[in-house]
MIDOSE-1310 file (N, C-alpha, C; in nm, 2 decimals, decimal comma, always signed):
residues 280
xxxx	-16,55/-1,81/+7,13/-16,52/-1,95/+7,13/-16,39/-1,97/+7,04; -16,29/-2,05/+7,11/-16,16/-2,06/+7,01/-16,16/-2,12/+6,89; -16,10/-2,11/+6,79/-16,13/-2,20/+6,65/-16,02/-2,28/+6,69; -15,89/-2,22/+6,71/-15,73/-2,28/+6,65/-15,76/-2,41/+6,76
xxxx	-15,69/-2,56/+6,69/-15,70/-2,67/+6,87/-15,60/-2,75/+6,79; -15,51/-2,74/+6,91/-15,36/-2,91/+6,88/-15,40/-3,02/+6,86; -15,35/-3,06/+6,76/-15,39/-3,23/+6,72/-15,27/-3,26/+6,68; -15,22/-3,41/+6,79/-15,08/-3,44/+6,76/-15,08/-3,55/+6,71
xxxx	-15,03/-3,59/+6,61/-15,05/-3,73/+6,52/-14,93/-3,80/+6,58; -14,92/-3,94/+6,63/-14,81/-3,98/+6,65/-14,83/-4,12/+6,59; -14,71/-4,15/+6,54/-14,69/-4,24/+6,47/-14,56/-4,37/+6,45; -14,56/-4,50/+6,47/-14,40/-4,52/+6,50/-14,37/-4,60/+6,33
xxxx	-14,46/-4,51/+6,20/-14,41/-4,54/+6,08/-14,38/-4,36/+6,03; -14,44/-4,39/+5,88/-14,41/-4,27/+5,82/-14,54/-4,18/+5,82; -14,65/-4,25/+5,92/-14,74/-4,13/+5,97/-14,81/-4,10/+5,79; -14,84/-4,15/+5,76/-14,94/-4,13/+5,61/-15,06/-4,16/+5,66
xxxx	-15,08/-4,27/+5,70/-15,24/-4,33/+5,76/-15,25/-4,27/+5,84; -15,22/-4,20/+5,95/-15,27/-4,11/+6,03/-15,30/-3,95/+5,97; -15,20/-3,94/+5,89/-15,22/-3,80/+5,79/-15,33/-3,80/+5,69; -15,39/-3,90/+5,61/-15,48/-3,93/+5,55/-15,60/-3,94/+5,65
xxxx	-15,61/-4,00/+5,75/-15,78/-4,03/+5,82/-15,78/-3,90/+5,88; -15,69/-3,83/+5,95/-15,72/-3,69/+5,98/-15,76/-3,59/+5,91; -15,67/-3,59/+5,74/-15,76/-3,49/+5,67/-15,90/-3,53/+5,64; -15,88/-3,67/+5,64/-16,03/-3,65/+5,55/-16,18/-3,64/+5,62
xxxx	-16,15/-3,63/+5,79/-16,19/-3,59/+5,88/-16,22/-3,43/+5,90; -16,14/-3,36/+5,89/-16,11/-3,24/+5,97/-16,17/-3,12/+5,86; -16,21/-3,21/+5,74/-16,26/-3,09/+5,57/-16,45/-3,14/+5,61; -16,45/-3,21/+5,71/-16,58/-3,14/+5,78/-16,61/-3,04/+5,88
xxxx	-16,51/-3,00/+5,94/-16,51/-2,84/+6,03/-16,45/-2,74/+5,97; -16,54/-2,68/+5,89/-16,50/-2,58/+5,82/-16,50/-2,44/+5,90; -16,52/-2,40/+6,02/-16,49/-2,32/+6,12/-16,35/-2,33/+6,22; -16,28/-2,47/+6,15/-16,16/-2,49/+6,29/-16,02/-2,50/+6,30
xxxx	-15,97/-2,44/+6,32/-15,85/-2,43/+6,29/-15,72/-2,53/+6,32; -15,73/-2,63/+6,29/-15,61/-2,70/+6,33/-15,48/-2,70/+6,33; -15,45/-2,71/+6,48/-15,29/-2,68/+6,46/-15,22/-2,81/+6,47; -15,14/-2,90/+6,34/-15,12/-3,04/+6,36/-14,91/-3,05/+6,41
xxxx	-14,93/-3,15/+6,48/-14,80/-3,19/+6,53/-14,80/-3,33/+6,50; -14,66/-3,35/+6,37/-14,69/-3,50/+6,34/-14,55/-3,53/+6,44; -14,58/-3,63/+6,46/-14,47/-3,76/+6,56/-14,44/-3,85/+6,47; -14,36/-3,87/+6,35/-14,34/-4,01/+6,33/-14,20/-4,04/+6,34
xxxx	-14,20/-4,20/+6,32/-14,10/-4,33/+6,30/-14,07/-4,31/+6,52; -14,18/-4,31/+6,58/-14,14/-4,34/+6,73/-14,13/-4,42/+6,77; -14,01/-4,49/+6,78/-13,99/-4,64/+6,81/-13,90/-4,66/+6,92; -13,86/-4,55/+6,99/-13,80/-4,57/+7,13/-13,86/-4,53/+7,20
xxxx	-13,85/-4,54/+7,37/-13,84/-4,42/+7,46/-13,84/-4,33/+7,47; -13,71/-4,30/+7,43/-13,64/-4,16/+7,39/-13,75/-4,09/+7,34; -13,78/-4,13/+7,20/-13,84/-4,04/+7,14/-13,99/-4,04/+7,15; -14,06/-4,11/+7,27/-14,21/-4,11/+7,31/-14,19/-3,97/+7,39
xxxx	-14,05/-3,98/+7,47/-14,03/-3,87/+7,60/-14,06/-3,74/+7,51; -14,00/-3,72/+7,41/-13,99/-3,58/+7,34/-14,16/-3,59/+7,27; -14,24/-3,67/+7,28/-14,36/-3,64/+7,18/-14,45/-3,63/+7,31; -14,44/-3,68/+7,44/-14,47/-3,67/+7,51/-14,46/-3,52/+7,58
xxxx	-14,31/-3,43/+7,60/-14,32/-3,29/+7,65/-14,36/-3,23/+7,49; -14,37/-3,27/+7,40/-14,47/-3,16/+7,28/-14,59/-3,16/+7,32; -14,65/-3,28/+7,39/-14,80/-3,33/+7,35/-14,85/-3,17/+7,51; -14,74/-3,20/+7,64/-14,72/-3,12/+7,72/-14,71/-2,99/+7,70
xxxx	-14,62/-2,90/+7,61/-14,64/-2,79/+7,57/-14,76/-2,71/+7,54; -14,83/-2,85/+7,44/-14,93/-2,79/+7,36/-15,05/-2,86/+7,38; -15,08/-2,89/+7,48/-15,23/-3,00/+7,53/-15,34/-2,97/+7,39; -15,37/-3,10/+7,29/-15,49/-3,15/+7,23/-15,49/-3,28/+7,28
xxxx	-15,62/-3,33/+7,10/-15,63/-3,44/+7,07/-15,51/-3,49/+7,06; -15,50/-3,64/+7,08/-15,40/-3,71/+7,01/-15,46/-3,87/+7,00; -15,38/-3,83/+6,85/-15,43/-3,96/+6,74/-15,31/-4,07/+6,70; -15,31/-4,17/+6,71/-15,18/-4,24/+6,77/-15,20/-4,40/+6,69
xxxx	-15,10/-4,40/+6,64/-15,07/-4,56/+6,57/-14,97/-4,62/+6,61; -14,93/-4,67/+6,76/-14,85/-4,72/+6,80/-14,87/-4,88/+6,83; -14,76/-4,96/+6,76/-14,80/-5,09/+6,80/-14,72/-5,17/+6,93; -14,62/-5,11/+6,94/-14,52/-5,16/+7,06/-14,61/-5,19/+7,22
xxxx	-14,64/-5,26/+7,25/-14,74/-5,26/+7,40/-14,62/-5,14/+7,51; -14,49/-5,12/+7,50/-14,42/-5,04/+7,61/-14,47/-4,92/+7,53; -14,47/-4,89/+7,42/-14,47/-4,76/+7,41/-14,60/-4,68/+7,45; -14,73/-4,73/+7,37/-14,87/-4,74/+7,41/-14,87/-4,71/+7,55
xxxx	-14,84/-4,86/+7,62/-14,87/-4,78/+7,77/-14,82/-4,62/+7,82; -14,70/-4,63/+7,75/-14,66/-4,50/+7,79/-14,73/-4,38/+7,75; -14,71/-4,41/+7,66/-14,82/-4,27/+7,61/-14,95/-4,23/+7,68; -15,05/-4,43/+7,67/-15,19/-4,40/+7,73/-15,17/-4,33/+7,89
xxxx	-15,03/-4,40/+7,94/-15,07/-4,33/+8,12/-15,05/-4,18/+8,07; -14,93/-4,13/+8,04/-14,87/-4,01/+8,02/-15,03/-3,94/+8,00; -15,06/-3,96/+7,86/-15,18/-3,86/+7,87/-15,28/-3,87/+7,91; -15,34/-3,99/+7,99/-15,44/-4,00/+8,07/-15,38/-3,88/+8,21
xxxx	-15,24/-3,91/+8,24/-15,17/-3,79/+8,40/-15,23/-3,65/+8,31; -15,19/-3,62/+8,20/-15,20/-3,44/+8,13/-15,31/-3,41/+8,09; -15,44/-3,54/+8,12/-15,58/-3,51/+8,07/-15,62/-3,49/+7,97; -15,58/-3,53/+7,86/-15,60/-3,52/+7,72/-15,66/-3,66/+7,65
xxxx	-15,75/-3,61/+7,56/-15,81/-3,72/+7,50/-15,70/-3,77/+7,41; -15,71/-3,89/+7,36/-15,61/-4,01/+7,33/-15,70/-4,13/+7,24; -15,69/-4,13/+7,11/-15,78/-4,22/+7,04/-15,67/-4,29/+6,94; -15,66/-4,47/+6,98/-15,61/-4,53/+6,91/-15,67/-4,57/+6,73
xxxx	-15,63/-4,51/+6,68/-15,71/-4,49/+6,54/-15,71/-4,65/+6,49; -15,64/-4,73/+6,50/-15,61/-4,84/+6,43/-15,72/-4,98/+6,49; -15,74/-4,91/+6,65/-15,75/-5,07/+6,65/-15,89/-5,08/+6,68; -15,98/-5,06/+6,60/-16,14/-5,10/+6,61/-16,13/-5,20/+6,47
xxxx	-16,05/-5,13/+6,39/-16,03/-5,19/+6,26/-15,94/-5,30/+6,31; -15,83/-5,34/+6,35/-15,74/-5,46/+6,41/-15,82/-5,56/+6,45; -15,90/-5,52/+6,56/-15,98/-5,57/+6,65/-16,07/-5,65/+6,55; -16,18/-5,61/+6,48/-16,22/-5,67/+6,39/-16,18/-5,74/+6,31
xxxx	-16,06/-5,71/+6,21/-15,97/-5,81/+6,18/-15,95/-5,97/+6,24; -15,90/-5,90/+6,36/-15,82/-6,03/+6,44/-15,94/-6,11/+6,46; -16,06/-6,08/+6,47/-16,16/-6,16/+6,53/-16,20/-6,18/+6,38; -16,23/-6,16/+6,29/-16,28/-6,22/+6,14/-16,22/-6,32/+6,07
xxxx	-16,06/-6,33/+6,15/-15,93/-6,38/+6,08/-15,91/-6,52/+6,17; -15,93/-6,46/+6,27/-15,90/-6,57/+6,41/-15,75/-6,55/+6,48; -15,71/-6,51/+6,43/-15,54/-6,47/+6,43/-15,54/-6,31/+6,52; -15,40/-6,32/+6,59/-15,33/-6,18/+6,66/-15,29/-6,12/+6,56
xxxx	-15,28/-5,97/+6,53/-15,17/-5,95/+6,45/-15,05/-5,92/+6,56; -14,93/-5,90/+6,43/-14,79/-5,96/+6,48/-14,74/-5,83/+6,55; -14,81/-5,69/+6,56/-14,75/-5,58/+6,63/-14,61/-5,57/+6,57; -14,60/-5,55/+6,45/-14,51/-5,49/+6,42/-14,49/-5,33/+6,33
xxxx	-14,39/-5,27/+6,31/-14,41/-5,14/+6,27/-14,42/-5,11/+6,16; -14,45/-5,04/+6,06/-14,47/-5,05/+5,95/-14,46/-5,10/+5,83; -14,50/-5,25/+5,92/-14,51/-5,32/+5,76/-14,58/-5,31/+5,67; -14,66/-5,21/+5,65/-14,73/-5,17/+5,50/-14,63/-5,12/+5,40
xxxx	-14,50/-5,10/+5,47/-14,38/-5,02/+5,40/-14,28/-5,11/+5,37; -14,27/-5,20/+5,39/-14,20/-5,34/+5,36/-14,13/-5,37/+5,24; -14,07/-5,41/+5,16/-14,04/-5,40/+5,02/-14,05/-5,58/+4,98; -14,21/-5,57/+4,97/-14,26/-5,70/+4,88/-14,29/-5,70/+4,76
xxxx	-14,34/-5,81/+4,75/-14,39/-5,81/+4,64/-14,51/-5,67/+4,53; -14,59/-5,63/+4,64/-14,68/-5,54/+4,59/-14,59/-5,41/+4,54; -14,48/-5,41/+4,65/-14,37/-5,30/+4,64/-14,34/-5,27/+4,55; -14,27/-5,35/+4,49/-14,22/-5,39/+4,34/-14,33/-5,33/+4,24
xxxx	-14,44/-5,39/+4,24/-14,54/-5,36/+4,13/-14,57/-5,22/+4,16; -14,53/-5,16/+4,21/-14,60/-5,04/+4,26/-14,50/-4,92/+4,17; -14,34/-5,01/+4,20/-14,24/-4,89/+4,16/-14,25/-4,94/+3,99; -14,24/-5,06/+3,97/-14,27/-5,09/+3,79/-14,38/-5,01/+3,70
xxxx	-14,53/-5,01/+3,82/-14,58/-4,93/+3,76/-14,60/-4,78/+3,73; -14,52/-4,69/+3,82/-14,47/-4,58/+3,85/-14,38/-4,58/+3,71; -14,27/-4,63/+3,67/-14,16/-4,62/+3,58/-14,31/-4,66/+3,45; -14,37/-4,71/+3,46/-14,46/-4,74/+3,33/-14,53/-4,59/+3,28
xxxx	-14,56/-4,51/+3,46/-14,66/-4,42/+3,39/-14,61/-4,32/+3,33; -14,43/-4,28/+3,38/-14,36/-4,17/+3,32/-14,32/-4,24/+3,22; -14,25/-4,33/+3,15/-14,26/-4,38/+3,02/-14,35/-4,36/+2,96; -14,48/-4,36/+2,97/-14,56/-4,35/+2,85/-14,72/-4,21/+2,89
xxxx	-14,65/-4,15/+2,96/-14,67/-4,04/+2,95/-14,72/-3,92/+2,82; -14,85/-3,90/+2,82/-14,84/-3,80/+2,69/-14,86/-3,83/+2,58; -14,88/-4,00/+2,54/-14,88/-4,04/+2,39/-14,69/-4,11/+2,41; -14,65/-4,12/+2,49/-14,51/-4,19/+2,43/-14,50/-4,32/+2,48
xxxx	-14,42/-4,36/+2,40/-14,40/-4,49/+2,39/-14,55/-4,64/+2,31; -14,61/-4,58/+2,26/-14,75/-4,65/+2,22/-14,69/-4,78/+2,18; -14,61/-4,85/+2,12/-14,57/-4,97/+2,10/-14,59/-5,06/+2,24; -14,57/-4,95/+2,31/-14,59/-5,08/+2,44/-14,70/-5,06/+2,56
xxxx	-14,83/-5,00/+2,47/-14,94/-5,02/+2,55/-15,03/-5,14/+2,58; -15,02/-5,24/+2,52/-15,07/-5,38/+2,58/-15,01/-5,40/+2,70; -14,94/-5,35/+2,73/-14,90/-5,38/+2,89/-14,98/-5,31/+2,97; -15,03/-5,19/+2,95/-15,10/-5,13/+3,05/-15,24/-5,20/+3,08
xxxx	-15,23/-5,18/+3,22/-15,38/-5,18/+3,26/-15,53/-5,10/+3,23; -15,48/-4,96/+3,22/-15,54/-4,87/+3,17/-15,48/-4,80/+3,08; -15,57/-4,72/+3,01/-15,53/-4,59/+2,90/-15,61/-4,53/+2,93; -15,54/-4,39/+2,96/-15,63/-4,32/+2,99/-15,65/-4,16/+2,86
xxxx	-15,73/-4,16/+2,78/-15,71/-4,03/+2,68/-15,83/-3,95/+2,71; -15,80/-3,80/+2,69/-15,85/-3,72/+2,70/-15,80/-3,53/+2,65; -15,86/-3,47/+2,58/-15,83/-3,35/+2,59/-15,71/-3,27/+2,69; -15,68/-3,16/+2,64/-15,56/-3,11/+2,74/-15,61/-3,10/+2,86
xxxx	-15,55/-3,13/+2,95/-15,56/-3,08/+3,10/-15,68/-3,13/+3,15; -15,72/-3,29/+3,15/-15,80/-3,30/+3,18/-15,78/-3,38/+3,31; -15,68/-3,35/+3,38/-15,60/-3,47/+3,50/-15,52/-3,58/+3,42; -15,53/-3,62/+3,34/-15,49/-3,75/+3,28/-15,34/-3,79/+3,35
xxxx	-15,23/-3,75/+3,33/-15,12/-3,73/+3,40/-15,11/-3,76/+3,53; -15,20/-3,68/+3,65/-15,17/-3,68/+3,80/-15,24/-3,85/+3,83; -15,34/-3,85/+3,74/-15,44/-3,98/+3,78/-15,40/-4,10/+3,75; -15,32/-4,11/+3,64/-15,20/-4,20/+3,65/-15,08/-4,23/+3,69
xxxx	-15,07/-4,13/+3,76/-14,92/-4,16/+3,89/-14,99/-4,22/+3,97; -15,15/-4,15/+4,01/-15,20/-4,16/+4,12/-15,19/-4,33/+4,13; -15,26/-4,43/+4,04/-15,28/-4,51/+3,97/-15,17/-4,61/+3,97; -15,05/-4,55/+3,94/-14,95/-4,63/+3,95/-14,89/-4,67/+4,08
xxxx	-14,93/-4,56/+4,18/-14,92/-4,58/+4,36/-14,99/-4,69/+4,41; -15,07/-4,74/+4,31/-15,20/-4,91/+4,35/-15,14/-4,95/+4,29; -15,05/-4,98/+4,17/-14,99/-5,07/+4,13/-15,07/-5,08/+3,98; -15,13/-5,01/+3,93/-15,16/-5,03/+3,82/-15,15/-4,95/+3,71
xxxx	-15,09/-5,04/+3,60/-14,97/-4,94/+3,47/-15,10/-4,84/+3,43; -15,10/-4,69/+3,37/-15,20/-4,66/+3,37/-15,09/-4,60/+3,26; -15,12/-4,58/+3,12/-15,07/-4,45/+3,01/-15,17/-4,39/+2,99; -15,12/-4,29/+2,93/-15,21/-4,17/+2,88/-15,20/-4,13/+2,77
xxxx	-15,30/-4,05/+2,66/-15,29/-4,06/+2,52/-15,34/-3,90/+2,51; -15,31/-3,78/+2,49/-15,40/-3,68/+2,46/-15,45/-3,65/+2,35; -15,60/-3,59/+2,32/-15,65/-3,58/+2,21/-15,60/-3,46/+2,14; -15,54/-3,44/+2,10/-15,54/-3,29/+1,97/-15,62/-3,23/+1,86
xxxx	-15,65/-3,16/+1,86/-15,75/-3,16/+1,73/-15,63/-3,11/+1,63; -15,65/-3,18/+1,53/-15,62/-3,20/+1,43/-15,45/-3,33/+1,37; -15,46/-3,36/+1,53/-15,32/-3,47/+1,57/-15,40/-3,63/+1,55; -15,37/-3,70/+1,51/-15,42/-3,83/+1,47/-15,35/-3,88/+1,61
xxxx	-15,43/-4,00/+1,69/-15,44/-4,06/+1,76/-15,29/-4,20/+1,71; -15,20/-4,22/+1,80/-15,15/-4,35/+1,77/-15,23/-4,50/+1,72; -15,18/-4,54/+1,65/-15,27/-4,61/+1,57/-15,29/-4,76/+1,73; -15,18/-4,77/+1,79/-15,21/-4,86/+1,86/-15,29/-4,88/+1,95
xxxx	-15,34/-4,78/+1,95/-15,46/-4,74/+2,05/-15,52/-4,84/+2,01; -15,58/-4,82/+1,89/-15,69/-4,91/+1,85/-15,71/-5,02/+1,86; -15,59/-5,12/+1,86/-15,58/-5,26/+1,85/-15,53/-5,32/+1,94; -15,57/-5,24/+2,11/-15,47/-5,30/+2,20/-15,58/-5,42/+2,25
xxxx	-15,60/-5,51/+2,30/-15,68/-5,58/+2,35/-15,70/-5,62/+2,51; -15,61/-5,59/+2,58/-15,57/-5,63/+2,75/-15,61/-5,51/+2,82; -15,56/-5,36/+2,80/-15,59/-5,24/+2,85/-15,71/-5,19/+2,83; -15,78/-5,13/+2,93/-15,93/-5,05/+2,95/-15,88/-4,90/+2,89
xxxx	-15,96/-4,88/+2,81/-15,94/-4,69/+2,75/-16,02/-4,65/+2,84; -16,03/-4,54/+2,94/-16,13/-4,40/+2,95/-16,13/-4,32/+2,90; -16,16/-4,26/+2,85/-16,19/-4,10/+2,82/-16,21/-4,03/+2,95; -16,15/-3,88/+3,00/-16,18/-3,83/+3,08/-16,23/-3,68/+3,02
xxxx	-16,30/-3,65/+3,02/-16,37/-3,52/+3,01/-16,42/-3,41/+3,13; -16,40/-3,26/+3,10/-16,45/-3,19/+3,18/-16,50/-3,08/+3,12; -16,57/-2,98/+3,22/-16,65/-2,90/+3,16/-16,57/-2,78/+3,11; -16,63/-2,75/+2,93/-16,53/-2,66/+2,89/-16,53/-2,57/+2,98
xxxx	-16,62/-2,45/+3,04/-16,56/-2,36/+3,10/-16,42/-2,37/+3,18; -16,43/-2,49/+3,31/-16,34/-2,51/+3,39/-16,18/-2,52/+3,28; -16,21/-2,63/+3,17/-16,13/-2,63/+3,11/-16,01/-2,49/+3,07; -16,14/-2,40/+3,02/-16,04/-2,27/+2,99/-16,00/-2,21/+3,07
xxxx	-16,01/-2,19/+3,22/-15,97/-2,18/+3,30/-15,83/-2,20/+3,35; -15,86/-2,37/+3,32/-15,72/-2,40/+3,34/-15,61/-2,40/+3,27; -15,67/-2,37/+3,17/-15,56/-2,34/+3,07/-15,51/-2,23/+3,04; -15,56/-2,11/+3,06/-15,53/-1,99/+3,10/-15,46/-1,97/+3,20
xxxx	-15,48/-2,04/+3,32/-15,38/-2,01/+3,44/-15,23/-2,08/+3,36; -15,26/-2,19/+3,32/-15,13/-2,25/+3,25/-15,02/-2,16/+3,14; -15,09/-2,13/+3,11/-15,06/-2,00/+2,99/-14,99/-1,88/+3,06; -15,06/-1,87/+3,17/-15,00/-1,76/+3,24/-14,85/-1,79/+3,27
xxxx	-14,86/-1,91/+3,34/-14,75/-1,97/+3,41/-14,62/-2,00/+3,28; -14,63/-2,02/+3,21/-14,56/-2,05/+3,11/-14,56/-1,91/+3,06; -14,61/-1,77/+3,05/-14,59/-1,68/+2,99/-14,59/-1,67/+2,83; -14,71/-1,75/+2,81/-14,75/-1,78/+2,67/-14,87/-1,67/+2,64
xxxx	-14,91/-1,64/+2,46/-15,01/-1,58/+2,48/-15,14/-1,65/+2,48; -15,23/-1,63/+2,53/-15,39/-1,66/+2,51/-15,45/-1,64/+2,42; -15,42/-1,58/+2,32/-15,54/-1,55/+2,19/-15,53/-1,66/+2,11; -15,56/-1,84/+2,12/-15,57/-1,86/+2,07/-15,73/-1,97/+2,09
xxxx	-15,71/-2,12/+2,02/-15,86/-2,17/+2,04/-15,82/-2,27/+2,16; -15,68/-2,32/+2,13/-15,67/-2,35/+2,29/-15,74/-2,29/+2,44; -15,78/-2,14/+2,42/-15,86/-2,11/+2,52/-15,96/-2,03/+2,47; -16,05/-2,07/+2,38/-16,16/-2,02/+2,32/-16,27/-2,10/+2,37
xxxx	-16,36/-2,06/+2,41/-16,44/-2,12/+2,50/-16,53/-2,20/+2,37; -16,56/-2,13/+2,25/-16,67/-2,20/+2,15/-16,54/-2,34/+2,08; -16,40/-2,34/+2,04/-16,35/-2,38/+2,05/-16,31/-2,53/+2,15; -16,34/-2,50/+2,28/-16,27/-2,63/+2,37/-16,39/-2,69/+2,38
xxxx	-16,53/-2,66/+2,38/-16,69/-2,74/+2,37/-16,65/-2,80/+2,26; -16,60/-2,73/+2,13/-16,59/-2,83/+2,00/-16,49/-2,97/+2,04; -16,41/-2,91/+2,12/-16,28/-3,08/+2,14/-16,39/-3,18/+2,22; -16,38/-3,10/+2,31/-16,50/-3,21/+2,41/-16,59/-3,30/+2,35
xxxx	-16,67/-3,20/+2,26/-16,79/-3,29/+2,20/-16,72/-3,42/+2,07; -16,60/-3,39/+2,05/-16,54/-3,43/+1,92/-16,50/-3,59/+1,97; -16,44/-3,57/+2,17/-16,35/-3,65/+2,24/-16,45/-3,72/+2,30; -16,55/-3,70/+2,32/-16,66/-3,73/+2,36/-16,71/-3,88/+2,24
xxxx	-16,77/-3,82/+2,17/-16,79/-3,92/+1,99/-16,67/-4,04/+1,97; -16,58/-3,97/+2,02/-16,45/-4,06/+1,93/-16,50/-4,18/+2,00; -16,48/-4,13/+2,18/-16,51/-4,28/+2,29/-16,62/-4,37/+2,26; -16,75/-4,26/+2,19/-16,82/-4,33/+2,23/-16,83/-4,45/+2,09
xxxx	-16,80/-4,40/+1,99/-16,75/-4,49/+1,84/-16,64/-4,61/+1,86; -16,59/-4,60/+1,99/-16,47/-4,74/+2,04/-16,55/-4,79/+2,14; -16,64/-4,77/+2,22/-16,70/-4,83/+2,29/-16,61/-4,83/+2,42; -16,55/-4,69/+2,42/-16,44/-4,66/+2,55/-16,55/-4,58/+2,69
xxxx	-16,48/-4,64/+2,80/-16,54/-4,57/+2,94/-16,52/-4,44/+2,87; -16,63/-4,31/+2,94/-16,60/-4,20/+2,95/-16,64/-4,16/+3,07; -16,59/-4,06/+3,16/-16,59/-4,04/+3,30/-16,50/-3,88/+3,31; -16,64/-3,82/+3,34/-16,70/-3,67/+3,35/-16,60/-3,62/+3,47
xxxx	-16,47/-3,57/+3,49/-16,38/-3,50/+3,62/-16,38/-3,38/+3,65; -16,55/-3,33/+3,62/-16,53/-3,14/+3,62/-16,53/-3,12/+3,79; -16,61/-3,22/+3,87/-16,60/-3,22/+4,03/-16,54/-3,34/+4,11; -16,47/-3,39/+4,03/-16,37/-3,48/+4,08/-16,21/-3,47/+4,17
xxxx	-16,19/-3,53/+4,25/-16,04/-3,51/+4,31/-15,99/-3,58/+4,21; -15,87/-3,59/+4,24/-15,81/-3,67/+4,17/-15,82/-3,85/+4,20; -15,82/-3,84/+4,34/-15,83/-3,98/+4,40/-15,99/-3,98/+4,37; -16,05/-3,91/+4,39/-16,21/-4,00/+4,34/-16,22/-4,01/+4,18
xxxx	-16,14/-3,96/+4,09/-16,11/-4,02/+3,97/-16,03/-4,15/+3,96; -15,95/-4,18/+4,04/-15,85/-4,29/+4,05/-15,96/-4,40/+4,12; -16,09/-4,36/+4,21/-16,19/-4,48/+4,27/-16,23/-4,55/+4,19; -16,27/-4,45/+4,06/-16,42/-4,47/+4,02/-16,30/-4,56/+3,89
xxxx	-16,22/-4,50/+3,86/-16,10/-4,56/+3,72/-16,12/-4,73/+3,78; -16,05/-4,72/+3,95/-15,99/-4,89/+3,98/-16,17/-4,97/+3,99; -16,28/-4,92/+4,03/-16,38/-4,97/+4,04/-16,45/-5,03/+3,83; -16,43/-4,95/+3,80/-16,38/-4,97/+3,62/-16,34/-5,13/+3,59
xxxx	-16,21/-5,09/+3,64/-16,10/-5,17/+3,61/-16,14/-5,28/+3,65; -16,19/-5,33/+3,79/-16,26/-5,43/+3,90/-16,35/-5,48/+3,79; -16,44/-5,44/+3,72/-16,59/-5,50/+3,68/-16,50/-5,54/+3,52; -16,42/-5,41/+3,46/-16,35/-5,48/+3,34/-16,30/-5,64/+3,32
xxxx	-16,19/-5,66/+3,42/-16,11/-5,79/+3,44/-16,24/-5,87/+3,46; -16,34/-5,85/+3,54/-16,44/-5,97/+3,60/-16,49/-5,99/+3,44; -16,51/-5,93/+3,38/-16,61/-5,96/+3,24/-16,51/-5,98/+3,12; -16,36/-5,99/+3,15/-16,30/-6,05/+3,07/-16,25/-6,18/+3,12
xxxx	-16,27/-6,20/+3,24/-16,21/-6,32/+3,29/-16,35/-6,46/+3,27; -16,51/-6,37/+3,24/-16,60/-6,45/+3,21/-16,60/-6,47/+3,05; -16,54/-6,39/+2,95/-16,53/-6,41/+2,83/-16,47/-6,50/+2,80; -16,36/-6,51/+2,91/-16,22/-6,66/+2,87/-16,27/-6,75/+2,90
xxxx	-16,34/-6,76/+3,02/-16,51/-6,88/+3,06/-16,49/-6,96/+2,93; -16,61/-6,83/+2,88/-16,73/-6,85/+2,75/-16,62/-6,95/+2,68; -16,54/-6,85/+2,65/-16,46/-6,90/+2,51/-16,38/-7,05/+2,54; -16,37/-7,06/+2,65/-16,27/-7,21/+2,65/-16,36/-7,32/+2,66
């Protein structure tokens, strides 16, 4: 039975939404080999004709985000003639939309890419998360949405770019042992702190491959396994003495750290926006 099968993504933006629902699809056939053919920004003829003799070269699936009504048809006859399955990814979700809304949408091409207003907040908060990356800049953490602190290597960094891609300022503060914590931590009042912790083994782990990479030596408590249990447990106490989230990332992606952070953040704002209630 063959494993390898063509799957051609076509797309007339930058093909991320089709890149995203396919992987997170396809990490349930763990026997199959996909061979992907992305199509994007197709917004002529022209370039249907050329995704059209690829789609012909190499007969699969094809998974297709086209909103143009000329282009669509073309494609649906095209591969209904070459006999290939053809699944409009977008519009069960559209469809429902349009009928929940009452409204057509406007079939236009990627306007999720648009440079609005969300735009803006997205790149402000991107410039926030490398500014205050690492413990820097602490004078200007009341702006953040989140703070994120945690022991070395515990994601902190990726999960705040991640974070800053939704638009939300996210810093990061790492713990040291024997490094005193910026004092503004303590007195910020607007920003959610997490703690992010993982399991020491994995920890030394990672930090050993790091060590490698950098061609540093290992003998020290940075990768001492009775050592990194002692940060943990120390980083662990500190949060729990501030009354900071702590959220366990030893089997977490990074984006299911970033769910569980913005679902956080969701119930945070609602229970400060009921305190301003109380209080007024």
């Amino acid at each position: 039975m063959p494993t390898g099968f063509h799957i051609h993504l076509v797309s007339d933006a930058t093909g991320e939404t089709l890149n995203s629902i396919t992987r997170a699809c396809l990490v349930q056939f763990e026997e199959v080999t996909a061979i992907e053919h992305s199509w994007t920004l197709i917004r002529t003829t022209g370039q249907m004709q050329k995704v059209l003799q690829g789609i012909q070269q190499n007969p699969g699936l094809v998974l297709y985000t086209i909103v143009d009504d000329k282009l669509r048809n073309l494609l649906v006859s095209s591969c209904r003639d070459l006999g290939v399955t053809l699944v409009p990814v977008l519009d069960p979700v559209m469809t429902a939309l349009a009928g929940h809304f009452g409204q057509t949408a406007k079939g236009l091409s990627g306007r999720q890419h648009i440079m609005d207003r969300d735009y803006f907040y997205r790149i402000e908060a991107m410039d926030y998360a490398l500014a205050h990356d690492d413990g820097q800049s602490a004078r200007n953490y009341e702006d953040a949405d989140v703070i994120l602190v945690g022991v070395s290597r515990s994601s902190k960094t990726p999960t705040c770019v991640y974070l800053a891609n939704r638009g939300i300022k996210a810093a990061n503060v790492p713990i040291v042992p024997g490094c005193p914590l910026p004092a503004e931590l303590f007195t910020v009042k607007h920003p959610m702190i997490v703690g992010l912790t993982k399991d020491p083994g994995q920890l030394v782990q990672i930090r050993k491959n790091r060590m490698q990479m950098i061609a540093k030596d290992e003998d020290s408590d940075y990768v001492d396994l009775n050592a990194v249990r002692e940060e943990v447990v120390q980083a662990r106490r500190l949060c729990a003495e501030h009354g900071w989230h702590v959220l366990d990332v030893t089997r977490r992606s990074i984006e299911e750290t970033a769910a569980s952070i913005i679902q956080m953040l969701h119930e945070h704002r609602e229970k400060r926006g009921l305190a301003a209630v109380r209080e007024a």
